[in-house]
C-alpha positions, 0 to 999 in steps of 0.5 A: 538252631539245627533241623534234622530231615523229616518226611514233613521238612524234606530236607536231605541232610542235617540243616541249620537256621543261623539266626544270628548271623541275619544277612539280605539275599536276593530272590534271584540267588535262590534257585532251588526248593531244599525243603520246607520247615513247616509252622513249628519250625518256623515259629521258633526261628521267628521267636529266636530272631525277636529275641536277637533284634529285640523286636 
């Protein structure tokens, strides 16, 4: 799923959610803020990820 920047994601280039490829990071392995997807988005990952996990 790709996300293009916004004044609303701010975002500072082209993104992508790559739902199929779901993986455990750790918190302290993120260190910097990229931007916010905001409730739209993030409402299609999670459909897209319950599609994929079957849940």
């Amino acid at each position: 799923m790709y996300i293009e920047p916004d004044g609303e994601n701010r975002l500072s280039a082209p993104s992508a959610a790559q739902c199929q490829h779901v993986r455990s990071v750790s918190v302290a392995r993120l260190t910097t803020k990229r931007g916010n997807v905001g409730p739209m988005t993030l409402a299609e990952v999670r459909e897209v990820l319950g599609l994929l996990l079957e849940l």
